[in-house]
Structures are given as structure tokens and as C-alpha cells.
N, C-alpha and C positions, 0 to 999 in steps of 0.2 A: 504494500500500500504506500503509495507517495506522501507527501506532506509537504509541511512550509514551515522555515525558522524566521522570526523578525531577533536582531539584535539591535540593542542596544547600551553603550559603554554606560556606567555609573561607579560612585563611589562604594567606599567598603562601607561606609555607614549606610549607603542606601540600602546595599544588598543584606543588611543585618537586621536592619528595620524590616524590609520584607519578609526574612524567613521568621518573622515573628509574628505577624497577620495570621488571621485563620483564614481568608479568604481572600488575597488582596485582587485576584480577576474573578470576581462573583458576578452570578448575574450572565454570563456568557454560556450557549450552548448548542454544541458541546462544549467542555470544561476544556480548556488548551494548558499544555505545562510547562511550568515555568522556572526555569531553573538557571542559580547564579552560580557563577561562575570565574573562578580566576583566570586570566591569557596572559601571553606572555609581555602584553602593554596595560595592564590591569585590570580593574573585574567588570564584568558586564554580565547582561540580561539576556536570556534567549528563551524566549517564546514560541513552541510550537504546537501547529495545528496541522489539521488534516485539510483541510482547505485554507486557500489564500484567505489572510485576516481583510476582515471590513476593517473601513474607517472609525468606527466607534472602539471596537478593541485595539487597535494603534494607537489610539489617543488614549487608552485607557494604560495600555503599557507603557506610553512614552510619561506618562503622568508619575508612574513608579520612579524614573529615573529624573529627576529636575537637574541635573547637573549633567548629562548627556545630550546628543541630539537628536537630528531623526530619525526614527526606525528605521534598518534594513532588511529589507527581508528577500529570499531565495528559496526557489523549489529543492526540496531534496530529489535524494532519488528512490528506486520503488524500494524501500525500505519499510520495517515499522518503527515509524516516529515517533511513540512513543520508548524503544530501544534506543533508538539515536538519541534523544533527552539527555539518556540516563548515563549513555557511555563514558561522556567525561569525567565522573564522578568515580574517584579513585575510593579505596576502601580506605577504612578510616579503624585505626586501632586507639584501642582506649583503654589500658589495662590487660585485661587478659581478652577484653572481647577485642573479635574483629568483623566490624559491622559493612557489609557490603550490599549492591545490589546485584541482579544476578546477570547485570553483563561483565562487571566488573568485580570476580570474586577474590585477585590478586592470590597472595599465597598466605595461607595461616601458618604462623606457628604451631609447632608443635607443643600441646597444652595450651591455647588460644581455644577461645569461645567464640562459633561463626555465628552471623547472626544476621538473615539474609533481609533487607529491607526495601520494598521498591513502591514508591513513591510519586508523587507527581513534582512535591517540591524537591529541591536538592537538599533543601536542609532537615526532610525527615529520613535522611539516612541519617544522621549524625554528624553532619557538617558542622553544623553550629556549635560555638562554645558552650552553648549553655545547656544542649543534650550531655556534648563529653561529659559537660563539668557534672550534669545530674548523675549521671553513670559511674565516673568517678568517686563522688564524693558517697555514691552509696555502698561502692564496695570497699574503701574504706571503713564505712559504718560497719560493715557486715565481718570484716578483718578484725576489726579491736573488739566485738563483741556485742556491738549494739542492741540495737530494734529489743526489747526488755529482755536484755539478756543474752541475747542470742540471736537466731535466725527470725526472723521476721513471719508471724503464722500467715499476716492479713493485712494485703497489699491494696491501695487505692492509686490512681494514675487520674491526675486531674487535667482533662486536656489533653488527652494522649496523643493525638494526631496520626502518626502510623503505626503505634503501640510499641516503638521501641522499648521505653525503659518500663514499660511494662513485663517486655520480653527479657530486660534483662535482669529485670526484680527478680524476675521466674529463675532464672539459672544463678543468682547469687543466693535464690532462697527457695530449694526444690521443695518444698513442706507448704511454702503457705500458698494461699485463693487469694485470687487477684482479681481485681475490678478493674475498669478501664473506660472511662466517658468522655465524651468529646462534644461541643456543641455542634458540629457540623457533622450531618450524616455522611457525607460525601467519606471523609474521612474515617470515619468509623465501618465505611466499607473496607476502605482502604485497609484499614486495623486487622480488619475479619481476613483477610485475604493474604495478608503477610502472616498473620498467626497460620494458618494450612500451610502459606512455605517452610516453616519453622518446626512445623509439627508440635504447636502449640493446642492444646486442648480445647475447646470451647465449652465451657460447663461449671457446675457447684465445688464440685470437688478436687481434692489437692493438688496443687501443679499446675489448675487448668484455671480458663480466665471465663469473665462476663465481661463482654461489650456493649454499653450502653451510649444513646445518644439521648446528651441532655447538660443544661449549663452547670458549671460548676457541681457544689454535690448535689442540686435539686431534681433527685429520683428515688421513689420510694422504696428501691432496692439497696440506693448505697444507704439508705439512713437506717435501713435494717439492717443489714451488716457491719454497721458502725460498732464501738468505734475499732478504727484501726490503728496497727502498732508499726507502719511504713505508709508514708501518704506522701505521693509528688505534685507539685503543680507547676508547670514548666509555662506560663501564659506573659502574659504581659502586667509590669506594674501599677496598672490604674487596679485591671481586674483583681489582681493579687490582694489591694487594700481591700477593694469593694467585697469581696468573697472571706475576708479573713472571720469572721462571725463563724458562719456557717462551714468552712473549711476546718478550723480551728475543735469547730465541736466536733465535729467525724473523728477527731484525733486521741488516741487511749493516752492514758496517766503513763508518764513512760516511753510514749512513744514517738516517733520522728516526722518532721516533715522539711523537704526536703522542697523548697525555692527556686527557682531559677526566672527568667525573661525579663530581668531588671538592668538598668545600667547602673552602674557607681553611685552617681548623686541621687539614685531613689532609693538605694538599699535601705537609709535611714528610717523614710517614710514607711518602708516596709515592715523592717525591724519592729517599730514602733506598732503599727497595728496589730501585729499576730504579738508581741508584747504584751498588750491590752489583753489579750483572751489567754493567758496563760501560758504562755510558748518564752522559752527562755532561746537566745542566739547562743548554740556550741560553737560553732565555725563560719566563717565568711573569708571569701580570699578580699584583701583589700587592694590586692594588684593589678585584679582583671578587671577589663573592660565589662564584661559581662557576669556580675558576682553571682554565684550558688550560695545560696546560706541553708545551714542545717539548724534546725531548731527543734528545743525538747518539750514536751506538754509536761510540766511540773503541776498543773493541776487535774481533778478528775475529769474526765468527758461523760455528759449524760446523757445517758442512751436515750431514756424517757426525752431528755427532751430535745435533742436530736431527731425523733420520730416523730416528733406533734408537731417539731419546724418542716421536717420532710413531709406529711400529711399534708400541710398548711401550705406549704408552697409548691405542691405540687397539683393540687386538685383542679382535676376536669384538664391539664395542660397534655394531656393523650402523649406519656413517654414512652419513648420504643427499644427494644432490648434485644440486638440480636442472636445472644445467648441469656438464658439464664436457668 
């Protein structure tokens, strides 16, 4: 099948802000993929479709990039375009895992964890610092002993997007159920779909996951399952404040949760709100542009009333679950 690439150059900050959007070309269909990218005269955007882009989706990608100019675009050849997207995107080691998609599965080490992810953005492979840093800073936690005690039974992913660190909660902690929501259903297909490359379970039971489509924790699956003793939320820092209430409760006495989609000058703001609800800062790198902060629930979470808030804000909102 042929296709169409549009490129265009932008900054590193642009392309960081973008892999942060949950949607940033919504509204277009079919969905085109959009994936950034370093060259060897710095990063840009490339955009592909299966037909030549209209005018409104040009203008809508050239809008991503304000410090670029104008789109270029070129037919491929009878390829599938969505392969070609994906090709440039080298594998990415983080630890022990090494996160690939599957045109590009490079070589694992030996005792390396493969973890095959493919995507429509580039950064739900694990491009972005702030997937490593999640993945990172959880297998750290799971090295010195954490999640109460030990291994983590009862995994939550807020915002999962391609279910990565969900998938790798899973192989750093083979015992516990794992939840996984995403407001965008698109993505939570996406999720379902890389869990079967992974040979990730879909279900109740240990090892195996539920994928949910729904904002933050507001589905009356995660508030019965609440709380839990590993909770990530990898989004952006407005939502991170606005969510900390309700995220903070899902969280057990003891147990972690793990930050990320903030820059530097909002860690604070952050800080401070999950602060407020009982979450004490363990860690924060103060170096990176894009800081991970782990934080502990020093206080109880109540279930009771974790469920009467899940109840309450979820009624009549028709949430869709495509395991449970």
C-alpha cells in the first residue's frame, strides 16, 4: 500500500511538548502518524498518511511546529506506511528492558527484558525521558525493596497510552494485577494490541492486566480495586494537580506513586499538591529537564470513600472496559 510523508523541521522542545498531548492531530480520519524525530541537521516532524494530506491537516501539523516552515510532503513507495513511520525509531534500553518496535528489534542483551511496543507516536515506544525515567525509577523501587515491602501485588497505570510501563510493572513484579486507563480509546486499543504482542494476559488475575478507557481514576473498576501499593501517572502537569484528590486516594498506606510529564519549574507545584493528600517526595532528579518524582502515601487511603467518589463521578458516564 503506498502513502504520503509531510515533514517538517522543529525544535527539541517542540517535539517534547508533542509526545506529551494525548491527541495532538484529533479530529482527523483516518488517524495519520506522527512521529518525531532526530536527523542529522536536527529534529523534525513527519507525518504520515495513506493519502495525500488536505489542506486543513497541513495547517494543523504545521501549527505543531511554530519555529519550522512549510510542510513537505512526498509519495512513498508501495510500502506499508505505517512500517515506514516506525523504522526510524531505534530501540531504546532502559535498564534491563529493551523496548523496541517490531521493525526495529536491534539486538538484546543477554538477561535484557524485550518489550515489543508499536505505536502510532514515537514516543510511546519509550522515546521520551519521562517513560525511561518512569521505568527506571520503578525498578529501582522494586531493587531496594519497595512497593510495602517488596514486590508490588496491585499495579494502577494512569494514562497508559501504549501500556508500556504497565508492561513493565508486569515483568518487574510477576505476582501483582495490573490496571491500565487511558482517556483516549484510540489508545487503549492500541494498549490491547501491544499486550497480545507481549503475550500479556488480558484479565483478573495475577500477571494479567485490565484495560480501561476512562479519565484519570474515574471508573468504577479502579475505585474497587483501590487502593493500590504501585500507581503511575505519566500525563501532563496541569492534569497531575487537577487529579491529585482522586489519584492520591486510589493510593494504599505504604505505597508509591510514581510522576512523570512535568518540567522543572512545575515539579514544585506538583510536589505540593499530592503533599496536600498525604504523599510524602522520596526522590526527584533535580537535573533533568523532565523530572520523575516518586512519592510515598504516609497516610491511610479509604477505600469507603474512594468508592462513593468513584460511584459519584462516574454515574450514567457509560465507561468501557476492554478486559475485565
Amino acid at each position: 500500500m503506498s502513502g504520503f510523508v509531510a515533514r517538517i523541521a522543529c525544535s527539541r522542545a517542540e517535539a517534547d511538548a508533542i509526545a506529551l498531548v494525548e491527541d495532538p492531530l484529533g479530529g482527523f480520519d483516518p488517524p495519520p502518524s506522527l512521529v518525531a524525530a532526530e536527523s542529522d541537521v536536527g529534529w523534525e516532524l513527519r507525518l504520515y498518511t495513506e493519502e495525500a494530506p488536505d489542506p486543513a491537516l497541513l495547517a494543523a501539523f504545521a501549527a505543531l511546529a511554530p519555529s519550522g516552515s512549510t510542510p513537505i510532503v512526498e509519495a512513498l513507495p508501495d510500502d506499508d506506511w505505517v512500517t515506514l513511520s516506525q523504522a526510524g525509531l531505534e530501540p531504546v534500553r532502559i535498564g534491563r528492558f529493551h523496548v523496541h518496535t517490531g521493525e526495529q528489534r536491534g539486538r538484546a542483551r543477554p538477561g535484557q527484558w524485550p518489550i515489543r511496543i508499536d505505536a502510532g507516536l514515537a514516543f510511546g515506544t519509550g522515546q521520551h525521558a519521562t517513560t525511561a525515567g518512569c521505568i527506571a525509577v520503578a525498578a529501582r523501587l522494586r531493587k531496594r525493596g519497595g512497593a510495602s515491602g517488596g514486590r508490588a501485588r496491585n499495579v494502577l497505570d494512569v494514562g497508559t497510552g501504549s501500556g508500556l510501563l504497565a508492561f513493565a510493572a508486569r515483568r518487574l513484579n510477576p505476582d501483582a494485577r495490573l490496571t491500565a486507563a487511558d482517556l483516549d480509546g484510540v489508545a487503549v486499543k492500541v494498549a490491547v494490541e501491544n499486550a497480545r504482542l507481549n503475550g500479556v494476559v488480558r484479565g483478573r488475575g495475577v500477571g494479567q492486566i485490565t484495560l480501561l478507557t476512562a479519565p484519570g481514576v474515574e471508573h468504577p473498576l479502579i475505585g474497587a480495586r483501590a487502593p493500590y501499593d504501585l500507581v503511575f501517572a505519566n500525563i501532563l502537569a496541569g492534569p497531575l494537580v487537577a487529579l491529585a484528590p482522586s489519584v492520591s486516594a486510589v493510593v494504599a498506606r505504604g505505597g508509591y506513586l510514581i510522576l512523570a510529564g512535568l518540567l522543572q519549574p512545575q515539579a514544585r507545584r506538583v510536589i505540593a499538591a499530592y503533599s496536600a493528600q498525604g504523599l510524602r517526595l522520596v526522590w526527584r532528579d533535580h537535573g533533568a529537564e523532565w523530572p520523575v518524582l516518586l512519592l510515598k502515601k504516609v497516610r491511610p487511603a479509604s477505600r469507603r470513600g474512594v468508592l462513593r467518589a468513584s460511584r459519584r463521578e462516574t454515574a450514567g458516564r457509560g465507561w468501557k472496559a476492554d478486559s475485565i
